[in-house]
C-alpha positions as a printed NumPy array, in Angstrom:
array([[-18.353,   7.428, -10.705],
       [-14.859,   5.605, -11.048],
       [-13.826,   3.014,  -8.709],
       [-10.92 ,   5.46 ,  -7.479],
       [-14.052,   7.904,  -6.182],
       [-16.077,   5.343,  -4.783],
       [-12.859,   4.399,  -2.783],
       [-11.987,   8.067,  -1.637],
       [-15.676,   8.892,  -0.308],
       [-16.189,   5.356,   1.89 ],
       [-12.857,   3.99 ,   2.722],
       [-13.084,   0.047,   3.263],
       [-12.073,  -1.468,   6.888],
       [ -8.926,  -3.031,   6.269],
       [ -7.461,  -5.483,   8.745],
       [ -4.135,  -7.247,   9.429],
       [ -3.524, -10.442,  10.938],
       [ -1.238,  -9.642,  13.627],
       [  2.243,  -9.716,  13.476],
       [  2.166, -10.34 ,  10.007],
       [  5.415, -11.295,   7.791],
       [  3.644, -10.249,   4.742],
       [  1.302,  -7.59 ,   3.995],
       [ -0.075,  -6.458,   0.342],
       [ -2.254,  -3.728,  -0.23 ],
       [ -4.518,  -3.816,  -3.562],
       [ -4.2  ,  -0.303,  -4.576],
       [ -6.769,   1.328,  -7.661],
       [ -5.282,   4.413,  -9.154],
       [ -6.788,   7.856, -10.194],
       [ -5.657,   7.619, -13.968],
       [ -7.671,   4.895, -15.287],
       [ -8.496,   2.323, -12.05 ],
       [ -5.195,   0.859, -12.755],
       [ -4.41 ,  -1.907, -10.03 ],
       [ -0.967,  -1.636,  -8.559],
       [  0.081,  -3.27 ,  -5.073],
       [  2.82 ,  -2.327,  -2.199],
       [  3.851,  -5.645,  -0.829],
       [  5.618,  -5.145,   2.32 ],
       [  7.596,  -8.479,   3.379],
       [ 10.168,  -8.936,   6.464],
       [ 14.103,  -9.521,   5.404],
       [ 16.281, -11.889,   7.741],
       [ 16.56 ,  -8.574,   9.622],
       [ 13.161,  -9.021,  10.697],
       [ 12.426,  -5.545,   9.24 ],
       [ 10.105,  -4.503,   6.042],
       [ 11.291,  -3.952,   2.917],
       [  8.383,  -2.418,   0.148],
       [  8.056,  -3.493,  -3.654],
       [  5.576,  -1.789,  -6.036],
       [  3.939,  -3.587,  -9.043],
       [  1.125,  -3.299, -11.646],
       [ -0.801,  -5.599, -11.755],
       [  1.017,  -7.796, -14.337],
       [  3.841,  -8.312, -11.726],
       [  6.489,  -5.622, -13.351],
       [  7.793,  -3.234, -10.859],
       [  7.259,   0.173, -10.206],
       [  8.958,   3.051,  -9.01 ],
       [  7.774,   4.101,  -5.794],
       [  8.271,   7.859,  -6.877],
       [  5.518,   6.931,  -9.319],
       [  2.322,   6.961,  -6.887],
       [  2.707,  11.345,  -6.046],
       [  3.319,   9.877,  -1.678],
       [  4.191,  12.503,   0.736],
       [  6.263,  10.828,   2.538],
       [  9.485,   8.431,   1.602],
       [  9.619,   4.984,   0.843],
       [ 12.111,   4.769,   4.576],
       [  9.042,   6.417,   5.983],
       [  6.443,   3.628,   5.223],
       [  8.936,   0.762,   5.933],
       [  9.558,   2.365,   9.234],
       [  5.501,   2.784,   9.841],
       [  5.295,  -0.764,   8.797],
       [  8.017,  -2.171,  11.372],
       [  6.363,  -0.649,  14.042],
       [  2.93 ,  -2.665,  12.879],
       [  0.888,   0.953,  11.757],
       [ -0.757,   0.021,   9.596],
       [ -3.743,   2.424,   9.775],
       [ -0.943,   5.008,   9.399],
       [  0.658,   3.332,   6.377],
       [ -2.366,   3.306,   4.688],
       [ -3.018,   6.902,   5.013],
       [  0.129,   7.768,   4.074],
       [ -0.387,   5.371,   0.611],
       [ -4.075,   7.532,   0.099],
       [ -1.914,  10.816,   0.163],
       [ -0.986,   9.682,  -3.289],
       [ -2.579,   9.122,  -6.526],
       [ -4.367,   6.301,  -5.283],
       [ -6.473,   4.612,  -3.027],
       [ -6.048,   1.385,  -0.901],
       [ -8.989,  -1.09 ,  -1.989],
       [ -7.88 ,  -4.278,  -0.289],
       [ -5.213,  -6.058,   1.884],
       [ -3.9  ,  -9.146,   2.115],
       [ -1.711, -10.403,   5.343],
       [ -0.081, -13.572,   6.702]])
């Protein structure tokens, strides 16, 4: 069974530090396991802004990961500290959050 499986069937417990300025979520992909991550970081606004990247650091599109919902629609989740909502919302893609990262 592929790491993407193992992930769908027994979702980890993910936790954020609160009021984070940072969060990154270690995401493994259905093609392959390929490791991408949606970093989420505040902007002098004091609002999120979200980057994707493979795992070698070059960006991604975020039209790449098959979400059902917008990019705008995640940032907005993410300013209002959901994360448990902005994770699902990540799953509804082509991948699966493995991990998270927060400070």
């Amino acid at each position: 069974m592929s790491k993407f499986q193992t992930l769908r069937r027994n979702r980890p417990v993910l936790e954020v530090k609160e009021n984070a300025r940072e969060v990154i979520f270690k995401t493994i992909s259905s093609m392959c396991d390929n490791v991408s991550y949606f970093k989420f970081k505040k902007n002098s606004e004091g609002d999120f802004r979200l980057s994707c990247t493979g795992s070698t650091g070059i960006p991604f599109a975020y039209s790449n990961f098959g979400i059902d919902e917008t990019k705008d629609d995640l940032e907005w989740s993410a300013d209002d500290y959901d994360w448990k909502d902005v994770v699902s919302k990540i799953n509804s893609g082509y991948q699966v959050v493995e991990s998270v990262k927060s400070r």
